[in-house]
N, CA, C and O atoms as a Maestro MAE file, in Angstrom:
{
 s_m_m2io_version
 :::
 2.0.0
}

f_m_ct {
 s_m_title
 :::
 protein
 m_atom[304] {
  # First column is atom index #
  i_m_mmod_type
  r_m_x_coord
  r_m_y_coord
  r_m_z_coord
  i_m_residue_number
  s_m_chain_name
  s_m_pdb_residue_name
  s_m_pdb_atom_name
  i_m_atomic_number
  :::
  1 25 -10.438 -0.527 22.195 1 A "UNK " " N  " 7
  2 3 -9.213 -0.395 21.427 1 A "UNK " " CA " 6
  3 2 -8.039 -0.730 22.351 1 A "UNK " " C  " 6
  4 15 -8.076 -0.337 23.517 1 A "UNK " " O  " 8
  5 25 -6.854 -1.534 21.828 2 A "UNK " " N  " 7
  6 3 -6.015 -2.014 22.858 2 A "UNK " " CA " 6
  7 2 -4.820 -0.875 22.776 2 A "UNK " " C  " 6
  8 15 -4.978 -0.094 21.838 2 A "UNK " " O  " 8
  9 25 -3.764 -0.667 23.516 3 A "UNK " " N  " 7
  10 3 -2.766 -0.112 23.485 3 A "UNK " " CA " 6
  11 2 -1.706 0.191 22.513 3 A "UNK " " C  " 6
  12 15 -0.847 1.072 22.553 3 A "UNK " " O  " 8
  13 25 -2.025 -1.062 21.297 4 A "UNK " " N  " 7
  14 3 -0.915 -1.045 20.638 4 A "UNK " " CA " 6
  15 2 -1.798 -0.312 19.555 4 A "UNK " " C  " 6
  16 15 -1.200 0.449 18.794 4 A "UNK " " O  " 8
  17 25 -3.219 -0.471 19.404 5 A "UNK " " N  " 7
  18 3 -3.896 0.380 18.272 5 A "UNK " " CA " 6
  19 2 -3.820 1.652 18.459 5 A "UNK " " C  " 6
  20 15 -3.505 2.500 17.625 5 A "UNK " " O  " 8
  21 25 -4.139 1.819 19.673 6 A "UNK " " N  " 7
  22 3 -3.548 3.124 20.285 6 A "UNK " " CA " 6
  23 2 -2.747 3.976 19.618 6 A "UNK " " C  " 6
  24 15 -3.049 4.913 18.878 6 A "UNK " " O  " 8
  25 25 -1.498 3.485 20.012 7 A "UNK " " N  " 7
  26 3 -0.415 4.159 19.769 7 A "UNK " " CA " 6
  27 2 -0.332 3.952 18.626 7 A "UNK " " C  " 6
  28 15 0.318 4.878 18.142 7 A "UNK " " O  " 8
  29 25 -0.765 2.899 17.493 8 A "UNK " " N  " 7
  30 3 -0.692 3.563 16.074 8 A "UNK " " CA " 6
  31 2 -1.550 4.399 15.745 8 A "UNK " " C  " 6
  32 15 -1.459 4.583 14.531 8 A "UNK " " O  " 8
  33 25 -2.075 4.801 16.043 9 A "UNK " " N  " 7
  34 3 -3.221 5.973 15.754 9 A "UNK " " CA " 6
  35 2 -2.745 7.142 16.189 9 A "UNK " " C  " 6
  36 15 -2.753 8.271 15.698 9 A "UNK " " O  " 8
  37 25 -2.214 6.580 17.455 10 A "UNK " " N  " 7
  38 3 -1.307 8.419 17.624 10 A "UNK " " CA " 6
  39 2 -0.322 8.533 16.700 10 A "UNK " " C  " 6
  40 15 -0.062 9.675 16.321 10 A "UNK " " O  " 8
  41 25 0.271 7.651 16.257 11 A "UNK " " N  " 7
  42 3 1.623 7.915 15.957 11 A "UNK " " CA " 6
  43 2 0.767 8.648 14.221 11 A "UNK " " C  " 6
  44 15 1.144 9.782 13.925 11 A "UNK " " O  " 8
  45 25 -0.206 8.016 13.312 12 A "UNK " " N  " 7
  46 3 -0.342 7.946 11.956 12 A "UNK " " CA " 6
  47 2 -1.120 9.236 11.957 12 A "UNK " " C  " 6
  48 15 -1.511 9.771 10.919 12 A "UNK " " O  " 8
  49 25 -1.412 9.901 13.652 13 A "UNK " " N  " 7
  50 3 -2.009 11.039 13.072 13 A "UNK " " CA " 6
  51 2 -1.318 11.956 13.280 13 A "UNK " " C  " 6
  52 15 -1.763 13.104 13.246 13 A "UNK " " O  " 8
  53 25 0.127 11.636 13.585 14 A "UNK " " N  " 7
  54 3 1.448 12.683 13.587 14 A "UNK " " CA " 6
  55 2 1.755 12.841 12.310 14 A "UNK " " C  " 6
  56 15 2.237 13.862 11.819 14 A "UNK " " O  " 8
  57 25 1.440 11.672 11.654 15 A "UNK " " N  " 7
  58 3 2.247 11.782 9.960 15 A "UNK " " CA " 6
  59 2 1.386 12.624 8.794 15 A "UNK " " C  " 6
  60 15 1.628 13.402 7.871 15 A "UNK " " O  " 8
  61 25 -0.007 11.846 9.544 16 A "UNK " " N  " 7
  62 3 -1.106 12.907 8.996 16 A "UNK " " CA " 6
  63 2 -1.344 14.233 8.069 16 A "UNK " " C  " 6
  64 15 -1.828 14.117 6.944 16 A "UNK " " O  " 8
  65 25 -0.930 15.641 8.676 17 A "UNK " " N  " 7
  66 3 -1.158 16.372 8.152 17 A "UNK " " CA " 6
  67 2 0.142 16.478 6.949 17 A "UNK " " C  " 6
  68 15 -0.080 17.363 6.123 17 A "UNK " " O  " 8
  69 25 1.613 15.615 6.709 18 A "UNK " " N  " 7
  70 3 1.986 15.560 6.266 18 A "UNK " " CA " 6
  71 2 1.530 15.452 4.561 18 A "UNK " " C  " 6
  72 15 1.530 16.148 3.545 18 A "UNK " " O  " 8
  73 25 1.144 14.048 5.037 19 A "UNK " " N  " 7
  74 3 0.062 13.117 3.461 19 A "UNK " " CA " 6
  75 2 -0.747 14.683 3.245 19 A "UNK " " C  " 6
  76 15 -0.634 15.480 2.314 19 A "UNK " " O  " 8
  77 25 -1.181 14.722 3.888 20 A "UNK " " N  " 7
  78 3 -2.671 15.712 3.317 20 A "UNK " " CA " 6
  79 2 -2.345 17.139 2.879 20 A "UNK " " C  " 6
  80 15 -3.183 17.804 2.268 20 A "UNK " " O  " 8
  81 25 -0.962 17.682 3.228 21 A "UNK " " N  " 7
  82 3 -0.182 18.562 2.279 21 A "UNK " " CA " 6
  83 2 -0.570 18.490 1.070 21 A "UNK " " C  " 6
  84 15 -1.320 19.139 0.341 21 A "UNK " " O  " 8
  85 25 0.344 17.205 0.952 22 A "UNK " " N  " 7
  86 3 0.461 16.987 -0.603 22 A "UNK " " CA " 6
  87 2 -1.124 16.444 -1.302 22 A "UNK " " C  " 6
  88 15 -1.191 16.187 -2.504 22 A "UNK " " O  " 8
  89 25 -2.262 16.324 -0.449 23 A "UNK " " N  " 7
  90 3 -3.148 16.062 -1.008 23 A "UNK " " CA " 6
  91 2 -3.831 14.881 -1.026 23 A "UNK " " C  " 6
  92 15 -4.845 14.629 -1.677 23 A "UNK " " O  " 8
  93 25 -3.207 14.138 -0.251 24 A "UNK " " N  " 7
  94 3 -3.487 12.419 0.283 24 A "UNK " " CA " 6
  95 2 -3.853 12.407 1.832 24 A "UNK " " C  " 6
  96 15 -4.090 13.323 2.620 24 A "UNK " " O  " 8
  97 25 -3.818 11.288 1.944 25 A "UNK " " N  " 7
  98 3 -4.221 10.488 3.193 25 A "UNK " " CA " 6
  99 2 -4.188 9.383 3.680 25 A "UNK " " C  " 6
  100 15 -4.144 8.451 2.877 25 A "UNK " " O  " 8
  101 25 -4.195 9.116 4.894 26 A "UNK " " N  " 7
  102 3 -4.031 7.623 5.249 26 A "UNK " " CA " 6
  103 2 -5.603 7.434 6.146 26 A "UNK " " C  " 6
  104 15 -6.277 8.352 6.613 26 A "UNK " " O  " 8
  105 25 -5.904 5.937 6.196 27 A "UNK " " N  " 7
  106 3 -6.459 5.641 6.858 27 A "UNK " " CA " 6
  107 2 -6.550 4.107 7.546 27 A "UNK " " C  " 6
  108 15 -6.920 3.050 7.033 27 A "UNK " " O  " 8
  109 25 -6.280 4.269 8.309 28 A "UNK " " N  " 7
  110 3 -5.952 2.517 9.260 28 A "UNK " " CA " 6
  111 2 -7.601 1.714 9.060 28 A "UNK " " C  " 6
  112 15 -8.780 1.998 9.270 28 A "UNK " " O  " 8
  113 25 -7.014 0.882 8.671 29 A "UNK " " N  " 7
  114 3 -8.374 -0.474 8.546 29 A "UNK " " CA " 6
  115 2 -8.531 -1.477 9.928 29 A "UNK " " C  " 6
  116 15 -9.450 -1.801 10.681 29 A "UNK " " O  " 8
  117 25 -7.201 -1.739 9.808 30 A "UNK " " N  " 7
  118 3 -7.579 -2.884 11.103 30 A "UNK " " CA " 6
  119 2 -5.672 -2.604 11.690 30 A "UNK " " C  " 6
  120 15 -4.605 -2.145 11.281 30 A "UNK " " O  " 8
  121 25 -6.182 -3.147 12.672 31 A "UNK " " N  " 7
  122 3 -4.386 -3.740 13.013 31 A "UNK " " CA " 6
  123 2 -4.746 -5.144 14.023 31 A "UNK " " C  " 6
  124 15 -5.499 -5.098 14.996 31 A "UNK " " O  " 8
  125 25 -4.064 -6.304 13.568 32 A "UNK " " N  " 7
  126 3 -4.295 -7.566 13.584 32 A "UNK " " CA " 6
  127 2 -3.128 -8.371 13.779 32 A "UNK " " C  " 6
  128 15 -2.660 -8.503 12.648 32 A "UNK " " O  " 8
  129 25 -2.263 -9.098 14.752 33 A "UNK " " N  " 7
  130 3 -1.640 -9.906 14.872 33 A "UNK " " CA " 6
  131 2 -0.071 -8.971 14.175 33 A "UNK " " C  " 6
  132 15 0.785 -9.268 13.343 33 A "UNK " " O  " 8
  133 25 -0.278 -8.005 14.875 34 A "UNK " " N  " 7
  134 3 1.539 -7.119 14.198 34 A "UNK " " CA " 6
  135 2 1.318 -6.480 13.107 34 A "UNK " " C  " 6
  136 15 2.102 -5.640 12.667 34 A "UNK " " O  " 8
  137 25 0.091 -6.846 12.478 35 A "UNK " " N  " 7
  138 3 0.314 -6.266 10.622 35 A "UNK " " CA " 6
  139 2 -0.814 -4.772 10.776 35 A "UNK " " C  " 6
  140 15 -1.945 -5.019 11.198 35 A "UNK " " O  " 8
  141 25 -0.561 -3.670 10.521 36 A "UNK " " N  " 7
  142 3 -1.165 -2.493 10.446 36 A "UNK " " CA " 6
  143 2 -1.375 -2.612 8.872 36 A "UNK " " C  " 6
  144 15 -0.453 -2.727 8.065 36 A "UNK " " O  " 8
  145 25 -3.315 -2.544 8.427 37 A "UNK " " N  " 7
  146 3 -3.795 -2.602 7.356 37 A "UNK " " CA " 6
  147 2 -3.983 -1.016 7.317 37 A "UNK " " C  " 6
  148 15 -4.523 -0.286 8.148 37 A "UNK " " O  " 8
  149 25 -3.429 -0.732 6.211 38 A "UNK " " N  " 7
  150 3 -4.462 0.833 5.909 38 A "UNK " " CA " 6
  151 2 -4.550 0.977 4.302 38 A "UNK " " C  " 6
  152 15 -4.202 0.194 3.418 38 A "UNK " " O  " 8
  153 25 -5.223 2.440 4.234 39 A "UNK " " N  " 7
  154 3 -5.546 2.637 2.896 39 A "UNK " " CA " 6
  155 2 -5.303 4.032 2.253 39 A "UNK " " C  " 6
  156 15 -6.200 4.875 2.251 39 A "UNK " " O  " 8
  157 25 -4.299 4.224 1.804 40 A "UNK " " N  " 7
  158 3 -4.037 4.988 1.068 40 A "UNK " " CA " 6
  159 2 -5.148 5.811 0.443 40 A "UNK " " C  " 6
  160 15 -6.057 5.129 -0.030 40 A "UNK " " O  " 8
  161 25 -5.277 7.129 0.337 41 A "UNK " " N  " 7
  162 3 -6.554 7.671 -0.273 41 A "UNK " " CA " 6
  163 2 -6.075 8.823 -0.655 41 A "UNK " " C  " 6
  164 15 -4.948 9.161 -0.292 41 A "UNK " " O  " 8
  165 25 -7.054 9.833 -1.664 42 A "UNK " " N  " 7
  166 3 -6.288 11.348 -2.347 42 A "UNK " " CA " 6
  167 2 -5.047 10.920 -2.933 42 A "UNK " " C  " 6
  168 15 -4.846 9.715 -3.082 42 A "UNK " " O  " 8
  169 25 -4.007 11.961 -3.358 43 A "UNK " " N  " 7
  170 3 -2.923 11.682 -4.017 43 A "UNK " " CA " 6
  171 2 -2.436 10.599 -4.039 43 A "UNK " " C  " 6
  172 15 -1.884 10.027 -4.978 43 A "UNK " " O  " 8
  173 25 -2.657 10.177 -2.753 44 A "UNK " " N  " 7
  174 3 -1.314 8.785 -2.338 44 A "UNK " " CA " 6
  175 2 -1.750 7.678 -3.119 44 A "UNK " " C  " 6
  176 15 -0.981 6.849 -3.606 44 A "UNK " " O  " 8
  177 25 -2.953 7.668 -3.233 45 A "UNK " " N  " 7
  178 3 -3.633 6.386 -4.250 45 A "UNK " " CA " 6
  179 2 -2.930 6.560 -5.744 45 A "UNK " " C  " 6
  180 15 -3.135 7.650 -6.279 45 A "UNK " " O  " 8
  181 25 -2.029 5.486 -6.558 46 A "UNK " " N  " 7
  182 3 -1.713 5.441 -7.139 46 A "UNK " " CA " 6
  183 2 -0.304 6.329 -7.276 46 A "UNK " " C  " 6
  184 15 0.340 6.326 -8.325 46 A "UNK " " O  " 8
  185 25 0.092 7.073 -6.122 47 A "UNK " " N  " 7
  186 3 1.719 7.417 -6.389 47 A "UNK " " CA " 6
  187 2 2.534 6.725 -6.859 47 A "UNK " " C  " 6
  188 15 2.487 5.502 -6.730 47 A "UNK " " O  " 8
  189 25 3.735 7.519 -7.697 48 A "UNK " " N  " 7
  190 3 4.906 6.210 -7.550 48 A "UNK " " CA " 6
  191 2 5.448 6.249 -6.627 48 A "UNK " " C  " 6
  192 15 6.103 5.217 -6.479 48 A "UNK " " O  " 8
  193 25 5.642 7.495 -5.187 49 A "UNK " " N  " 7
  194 3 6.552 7.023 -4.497 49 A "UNK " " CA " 6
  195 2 5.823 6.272 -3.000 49 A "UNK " " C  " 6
  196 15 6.374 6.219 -1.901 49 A "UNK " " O  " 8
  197 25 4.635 5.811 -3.307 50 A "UNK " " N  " 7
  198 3 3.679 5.647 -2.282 50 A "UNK " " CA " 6
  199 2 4.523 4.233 -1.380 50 A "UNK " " C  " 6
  200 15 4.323 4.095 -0.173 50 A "UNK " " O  " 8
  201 25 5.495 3.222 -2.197 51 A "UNK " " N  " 7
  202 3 6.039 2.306 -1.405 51 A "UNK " " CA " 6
  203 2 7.091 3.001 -0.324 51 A "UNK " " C  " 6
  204 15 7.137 2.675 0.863 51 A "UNK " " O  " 8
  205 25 7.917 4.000 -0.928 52 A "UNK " " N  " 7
  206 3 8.642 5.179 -0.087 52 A "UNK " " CA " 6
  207 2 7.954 5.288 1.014 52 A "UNK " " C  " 6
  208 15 8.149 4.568 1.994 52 A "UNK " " O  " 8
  209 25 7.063 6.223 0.951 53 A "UNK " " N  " 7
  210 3 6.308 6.306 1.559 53 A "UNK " " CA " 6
  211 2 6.100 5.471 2.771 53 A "UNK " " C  " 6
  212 15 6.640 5.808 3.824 53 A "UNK " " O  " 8
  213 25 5.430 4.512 2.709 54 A "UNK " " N  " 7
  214 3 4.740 3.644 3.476 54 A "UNK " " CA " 6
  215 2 6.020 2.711 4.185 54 A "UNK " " C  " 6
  216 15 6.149 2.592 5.404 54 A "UNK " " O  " 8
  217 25 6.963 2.056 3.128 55 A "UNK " " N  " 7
  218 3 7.894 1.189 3.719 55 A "UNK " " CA " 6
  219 2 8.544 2.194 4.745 55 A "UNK " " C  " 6
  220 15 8.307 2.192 5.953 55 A "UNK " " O  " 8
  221 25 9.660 3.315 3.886 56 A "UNK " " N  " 7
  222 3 10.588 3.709 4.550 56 A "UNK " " CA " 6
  223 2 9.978 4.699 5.504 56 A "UNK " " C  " 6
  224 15 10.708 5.074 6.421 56 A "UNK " " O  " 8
  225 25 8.995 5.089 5.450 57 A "UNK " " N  " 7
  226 3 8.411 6.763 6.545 57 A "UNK " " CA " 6
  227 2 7.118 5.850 7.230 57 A "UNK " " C  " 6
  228 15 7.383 5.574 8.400 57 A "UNK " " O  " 8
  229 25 6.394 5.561 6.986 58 A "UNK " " N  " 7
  230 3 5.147 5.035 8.064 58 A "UNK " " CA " 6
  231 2 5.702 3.535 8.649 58 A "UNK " " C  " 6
  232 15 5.810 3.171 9.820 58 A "UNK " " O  " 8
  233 25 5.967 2.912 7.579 59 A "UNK " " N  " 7
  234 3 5.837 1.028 8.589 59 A "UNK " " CA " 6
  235 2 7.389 1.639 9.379 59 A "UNK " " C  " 6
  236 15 7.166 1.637 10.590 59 A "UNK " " O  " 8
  237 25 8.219 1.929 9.220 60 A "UNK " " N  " 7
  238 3 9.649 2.112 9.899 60 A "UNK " " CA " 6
  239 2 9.028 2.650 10.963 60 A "UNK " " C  " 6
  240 15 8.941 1.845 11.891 60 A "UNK " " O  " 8
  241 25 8.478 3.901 11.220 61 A "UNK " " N  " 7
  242 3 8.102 5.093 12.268 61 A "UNK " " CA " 6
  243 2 7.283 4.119 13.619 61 A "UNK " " C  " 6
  244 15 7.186 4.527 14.776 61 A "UNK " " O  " 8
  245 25 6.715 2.665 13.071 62 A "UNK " " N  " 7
  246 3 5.780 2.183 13.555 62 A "UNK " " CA " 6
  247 2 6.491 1.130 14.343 62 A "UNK " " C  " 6
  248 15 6.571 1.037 15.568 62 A "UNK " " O  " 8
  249 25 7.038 0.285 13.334 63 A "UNK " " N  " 7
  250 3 8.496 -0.346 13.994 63 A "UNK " " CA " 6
  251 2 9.588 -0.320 14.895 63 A "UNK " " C  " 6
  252 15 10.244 -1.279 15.303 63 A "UNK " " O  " 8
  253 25 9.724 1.008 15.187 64 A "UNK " " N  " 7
  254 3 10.559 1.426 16.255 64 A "UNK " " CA " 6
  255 2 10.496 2.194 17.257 64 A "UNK " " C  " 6
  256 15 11.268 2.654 18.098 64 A "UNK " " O  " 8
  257 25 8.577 2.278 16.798 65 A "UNK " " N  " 7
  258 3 8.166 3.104 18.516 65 A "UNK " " CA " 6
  259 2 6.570 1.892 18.821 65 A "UNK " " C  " 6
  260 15 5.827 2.106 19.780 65 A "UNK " " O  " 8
  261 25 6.417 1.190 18.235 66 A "UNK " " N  " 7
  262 3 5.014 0.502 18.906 66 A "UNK " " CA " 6
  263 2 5.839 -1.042 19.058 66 A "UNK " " C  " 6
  264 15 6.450 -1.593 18.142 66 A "UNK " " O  " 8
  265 25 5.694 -1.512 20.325 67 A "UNK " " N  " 7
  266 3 6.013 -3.232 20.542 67 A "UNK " " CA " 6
  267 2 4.991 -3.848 19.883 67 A "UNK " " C  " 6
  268 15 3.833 -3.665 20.257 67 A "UNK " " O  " 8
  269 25 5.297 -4.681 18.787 68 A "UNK " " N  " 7
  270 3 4.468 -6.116 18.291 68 A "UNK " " CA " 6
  271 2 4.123 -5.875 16.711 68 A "UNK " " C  " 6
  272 15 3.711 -6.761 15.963 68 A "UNK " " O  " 8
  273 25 4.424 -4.194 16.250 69 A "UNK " " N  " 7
  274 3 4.259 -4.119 15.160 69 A "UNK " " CA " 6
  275 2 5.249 -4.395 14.253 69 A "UNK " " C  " 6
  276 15 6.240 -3.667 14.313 69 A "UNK " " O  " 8
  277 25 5.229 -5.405 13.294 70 A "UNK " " N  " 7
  278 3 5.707 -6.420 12.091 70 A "UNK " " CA " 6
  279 2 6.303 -5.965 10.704 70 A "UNK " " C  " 6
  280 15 7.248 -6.294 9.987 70 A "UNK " " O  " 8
  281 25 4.791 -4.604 10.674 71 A "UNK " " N  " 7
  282 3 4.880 -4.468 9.244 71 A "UNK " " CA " 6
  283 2 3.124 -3.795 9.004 71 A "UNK " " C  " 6
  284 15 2.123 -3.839 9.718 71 A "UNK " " O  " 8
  285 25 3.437 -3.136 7.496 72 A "UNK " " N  " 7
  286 3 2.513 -1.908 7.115 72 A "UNK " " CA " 6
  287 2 1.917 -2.526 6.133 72 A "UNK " " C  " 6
  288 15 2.702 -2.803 5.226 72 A "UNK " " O  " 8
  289 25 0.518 -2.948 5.904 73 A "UNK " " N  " 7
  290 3 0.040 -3.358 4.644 73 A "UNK " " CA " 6
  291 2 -0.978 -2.513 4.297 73 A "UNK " " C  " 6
  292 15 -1.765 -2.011 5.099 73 A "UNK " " O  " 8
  293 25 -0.972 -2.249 2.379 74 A "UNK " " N  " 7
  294 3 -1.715 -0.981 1.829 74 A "UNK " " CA " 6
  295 2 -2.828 -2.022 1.246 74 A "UNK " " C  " 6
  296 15 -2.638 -3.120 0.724 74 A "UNK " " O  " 8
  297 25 -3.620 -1.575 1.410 75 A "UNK " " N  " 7
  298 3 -5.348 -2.410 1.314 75 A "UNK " " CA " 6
  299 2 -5.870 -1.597 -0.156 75 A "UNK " " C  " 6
  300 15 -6.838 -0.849 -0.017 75 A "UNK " " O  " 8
  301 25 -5.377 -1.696 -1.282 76 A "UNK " " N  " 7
  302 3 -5.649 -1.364 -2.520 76 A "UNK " " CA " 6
  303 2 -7.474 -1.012 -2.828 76 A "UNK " " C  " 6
  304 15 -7.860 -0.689 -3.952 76 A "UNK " " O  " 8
  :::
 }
 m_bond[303] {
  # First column is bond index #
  i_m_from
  i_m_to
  i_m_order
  :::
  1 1 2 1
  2 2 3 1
  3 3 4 2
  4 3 5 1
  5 5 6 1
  6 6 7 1
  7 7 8 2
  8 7 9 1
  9 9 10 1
  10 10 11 1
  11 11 12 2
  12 11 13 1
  13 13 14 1
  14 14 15 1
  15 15 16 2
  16 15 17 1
  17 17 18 1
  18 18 19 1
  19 19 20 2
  20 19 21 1
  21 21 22 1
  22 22 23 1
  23 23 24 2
  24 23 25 1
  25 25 26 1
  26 26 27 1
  27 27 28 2
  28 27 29 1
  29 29 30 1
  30 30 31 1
  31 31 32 2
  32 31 33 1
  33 33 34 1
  34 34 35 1
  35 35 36 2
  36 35 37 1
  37 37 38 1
  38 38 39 1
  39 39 40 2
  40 39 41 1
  41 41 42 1
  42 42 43 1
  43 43 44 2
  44 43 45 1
  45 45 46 1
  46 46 47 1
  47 47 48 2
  48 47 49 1
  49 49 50 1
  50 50 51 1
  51 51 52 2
  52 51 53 1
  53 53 54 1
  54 54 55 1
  55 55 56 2
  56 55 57 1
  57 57 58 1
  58 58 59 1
  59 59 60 2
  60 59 61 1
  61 61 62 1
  62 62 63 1
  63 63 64 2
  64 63 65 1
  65 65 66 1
  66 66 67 1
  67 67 68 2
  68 67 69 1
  69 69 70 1
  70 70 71 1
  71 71 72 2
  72 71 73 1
  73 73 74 1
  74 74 75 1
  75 75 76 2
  76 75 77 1
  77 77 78 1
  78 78 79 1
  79 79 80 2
  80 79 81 1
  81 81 82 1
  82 82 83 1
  83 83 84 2
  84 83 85 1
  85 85 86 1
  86 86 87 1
  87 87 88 2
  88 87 89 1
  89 89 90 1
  90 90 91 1
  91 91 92 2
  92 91 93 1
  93 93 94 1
  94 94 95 1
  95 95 96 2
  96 95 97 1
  97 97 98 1
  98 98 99 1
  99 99 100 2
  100 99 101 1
  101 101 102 1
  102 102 103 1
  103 103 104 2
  104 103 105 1
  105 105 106 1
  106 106 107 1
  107 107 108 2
  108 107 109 1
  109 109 110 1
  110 110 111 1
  111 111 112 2
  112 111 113 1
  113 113 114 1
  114 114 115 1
  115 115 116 2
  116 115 117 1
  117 117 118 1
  118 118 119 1
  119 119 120 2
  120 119 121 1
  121 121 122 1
  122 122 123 1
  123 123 124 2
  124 123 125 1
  125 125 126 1
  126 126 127 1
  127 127 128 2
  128 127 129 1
  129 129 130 1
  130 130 131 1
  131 131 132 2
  132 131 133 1
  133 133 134 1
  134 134 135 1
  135 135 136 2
  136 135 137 1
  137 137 138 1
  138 138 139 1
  139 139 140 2
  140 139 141 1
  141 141 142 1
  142 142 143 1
  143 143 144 2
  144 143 145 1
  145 145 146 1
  146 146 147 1
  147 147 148 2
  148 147 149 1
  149 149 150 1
  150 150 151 1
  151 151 152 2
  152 151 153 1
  153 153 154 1
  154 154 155 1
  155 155 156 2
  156 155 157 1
  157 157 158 1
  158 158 159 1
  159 159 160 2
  160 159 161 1
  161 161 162 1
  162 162 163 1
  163 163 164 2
  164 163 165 1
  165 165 166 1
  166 166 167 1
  167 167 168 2
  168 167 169 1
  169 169 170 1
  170 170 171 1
  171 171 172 2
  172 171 173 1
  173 173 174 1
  174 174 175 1
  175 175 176 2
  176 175 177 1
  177 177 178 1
  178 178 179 1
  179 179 180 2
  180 179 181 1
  181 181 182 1
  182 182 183 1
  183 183 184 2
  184 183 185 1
  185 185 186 1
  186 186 187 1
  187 187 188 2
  188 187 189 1
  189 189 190 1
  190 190 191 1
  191 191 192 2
  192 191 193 1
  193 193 194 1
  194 194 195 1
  195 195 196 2
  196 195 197 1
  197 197 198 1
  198 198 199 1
  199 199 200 2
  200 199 201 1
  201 201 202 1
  202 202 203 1
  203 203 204 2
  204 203 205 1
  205 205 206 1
  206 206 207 1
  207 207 208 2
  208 207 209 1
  209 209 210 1
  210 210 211 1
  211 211 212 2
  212 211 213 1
  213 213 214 1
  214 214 215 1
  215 215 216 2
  216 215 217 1
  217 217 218 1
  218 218 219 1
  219 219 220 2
  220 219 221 1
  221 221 222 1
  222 222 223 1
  223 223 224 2
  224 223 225 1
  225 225 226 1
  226 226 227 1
  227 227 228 2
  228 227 229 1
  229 229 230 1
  230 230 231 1
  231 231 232 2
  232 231 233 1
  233 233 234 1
  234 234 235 1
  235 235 236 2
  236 235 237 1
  237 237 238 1
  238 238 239 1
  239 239 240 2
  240 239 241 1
  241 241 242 1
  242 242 243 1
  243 243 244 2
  244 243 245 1
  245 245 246 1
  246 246 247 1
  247 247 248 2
  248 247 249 1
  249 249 250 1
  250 250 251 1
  251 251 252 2
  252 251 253 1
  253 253 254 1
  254 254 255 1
  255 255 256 2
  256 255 257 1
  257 257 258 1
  258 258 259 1
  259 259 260 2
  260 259 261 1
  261 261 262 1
  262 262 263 1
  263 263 264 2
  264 263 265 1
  265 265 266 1
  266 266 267 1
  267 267 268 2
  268 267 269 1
  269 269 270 1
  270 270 271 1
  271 271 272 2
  272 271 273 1
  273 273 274 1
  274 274 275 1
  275 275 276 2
  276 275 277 1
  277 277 278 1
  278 278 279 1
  279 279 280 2
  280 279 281 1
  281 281 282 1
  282 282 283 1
  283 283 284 2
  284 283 285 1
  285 285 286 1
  286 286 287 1
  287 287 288 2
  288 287 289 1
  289 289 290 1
  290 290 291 1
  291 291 292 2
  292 291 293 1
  293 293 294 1
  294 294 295 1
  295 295 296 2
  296 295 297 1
  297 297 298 1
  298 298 299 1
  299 299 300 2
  300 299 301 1
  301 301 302 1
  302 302 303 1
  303 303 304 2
  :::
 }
}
């Protein structure tokens, strides 16, 4: 695992027990050329505020503490 997977993994299992409050979850698929794939699971699957979510609270959080990360994609 390289450094930058790393540190998204630390960082998504800070946000972690958040999601799983409310009854959801995240889970990282790949991270590939800047783009962090994951998958929404429990509540979060099918939220409406799941773009909230993900744009403004996870891909942002990721953006301004990991070098090379681009952007957050949800793997339906």
């Amino acid at each position: 695992m390289d450094e930058t997977t790393k540190q998204v993994h630390v960082l998504i299992d800070k946000v972690r027990p958040y999601l799983q409050r409310d009854g959801g979850d995240i889970e990282i698929v790949n991270v590939e050329d800047g783009i962090v794939y994951v998958k929404m699971m429990g509540a979060c699957d099918g939220c409406v505020a799941i773009d909230v979510t993900l744009k403004q609270g996870i891909e942002t959080m990721l953006l301004e503490n990991v070098p090379g990360i681009i952007a957050v994609v949800n793997l339906d």
